[in-house]
N, C-alpha and C positions, 0 to 999 in steps of 0.2 A: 504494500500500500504506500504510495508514493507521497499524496498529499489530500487532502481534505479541508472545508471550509465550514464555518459555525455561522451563523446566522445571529448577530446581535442588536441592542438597540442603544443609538447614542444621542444626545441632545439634540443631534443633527439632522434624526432619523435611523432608519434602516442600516446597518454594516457587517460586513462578512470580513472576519478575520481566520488566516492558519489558524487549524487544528495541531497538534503537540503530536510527535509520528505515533504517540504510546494512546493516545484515545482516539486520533482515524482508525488505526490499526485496529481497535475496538470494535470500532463501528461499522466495519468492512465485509463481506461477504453476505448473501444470499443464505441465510440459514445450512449456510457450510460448517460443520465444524462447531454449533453451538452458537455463530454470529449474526448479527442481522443489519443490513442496511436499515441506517436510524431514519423515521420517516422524517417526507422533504429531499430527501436526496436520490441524486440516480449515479449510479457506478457507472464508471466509462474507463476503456482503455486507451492508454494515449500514445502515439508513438508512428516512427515509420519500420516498416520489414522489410526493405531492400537492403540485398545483400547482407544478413546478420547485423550492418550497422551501427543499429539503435535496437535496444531492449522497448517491451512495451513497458506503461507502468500504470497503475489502475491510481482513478481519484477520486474522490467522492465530489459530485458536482451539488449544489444545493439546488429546485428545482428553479429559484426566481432568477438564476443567472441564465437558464435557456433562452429568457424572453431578449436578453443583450445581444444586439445586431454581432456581435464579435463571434457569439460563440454560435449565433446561426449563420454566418459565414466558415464556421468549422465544421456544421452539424449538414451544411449543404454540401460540404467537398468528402464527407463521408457516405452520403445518400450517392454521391458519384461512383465513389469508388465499390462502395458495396451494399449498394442498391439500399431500399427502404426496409427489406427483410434482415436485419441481421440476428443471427444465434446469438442466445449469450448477452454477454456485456455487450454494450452500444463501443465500438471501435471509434475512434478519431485521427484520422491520418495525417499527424503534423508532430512536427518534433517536440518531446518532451520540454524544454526549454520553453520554445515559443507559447505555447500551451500557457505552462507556467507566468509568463512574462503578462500575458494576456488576461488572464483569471485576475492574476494581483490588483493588474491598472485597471480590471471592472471594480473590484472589491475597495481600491482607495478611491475612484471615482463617487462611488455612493457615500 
C-alpha cells in the first residue's frame, strides 16, 4: 500500500491530508486477509508495465477526488487503455510519481 488520503475538516472547509503508511496499510484491501476498504474510498492501482520499469502501487483514493478534472483526465487514459470493464482494482496508467504529484496539488488546492 503505497499511499492513502483522510478526509478532514479545516476552518477553510473541506481537506485531504497523507494517511501514516501504518493506518493506509490498515485500511487496505477488499476483505482480504481480515481488511477492508474504509468507506468513501476506492482502491486503485497506479503505475506503468512497460518493460518491468515501474512497479505498480495501490492507493486508497477518497471518492470526492474522482469529481477533480485531474484525476478524470487519468481515469479517461485508463478507460483507453483498458477499456471500461476492468477486473479487480481500477488500474491507472501513469507513473507513480506523477500520480502522486497530482493527488497532493488537489489535496492543498482544497
Amino acid at each position: 500500500m503505497e499511499g492513502a488520503w483522510r478526509r478532514g475538516r479545516s476552518s477553510s472547509g473541506t481537506r485531504y491530508e497523507r494517511l501514516p503508511a501504518d493506518e493506509a496499510r490498515e485500511g487496505f484491501g477488499r476483505r482480504r486477509k481480515g481488511m477492508v476498504v474504509p468507506k468513501g474510498y476506492v482502491p486503485v492501482l497506479v503505475g506503468t508495465s512497460t518493460a518491468g520499469e515501474e512497479e505498480m502501487k495501490r492507493f486508497l483514493l477518497h471518492v470526492r477526488l474522482l469529481k477533480d478534472p485531474c484525476i478524470g483526465a487519468l481515469l479517461e487514459m485508463a478507460a483507453e487503455e483498458f477499456g471500461f470493464r476492468q477486473d479487480g482494482v481500477l488500474r491507472i496508467p501513469c507513473g507513480v510519481e506523477h500520480f502522486r504529484q497530482t493527488v497532493d496539488g488537489i489535496c492543498r488546492a482544497w
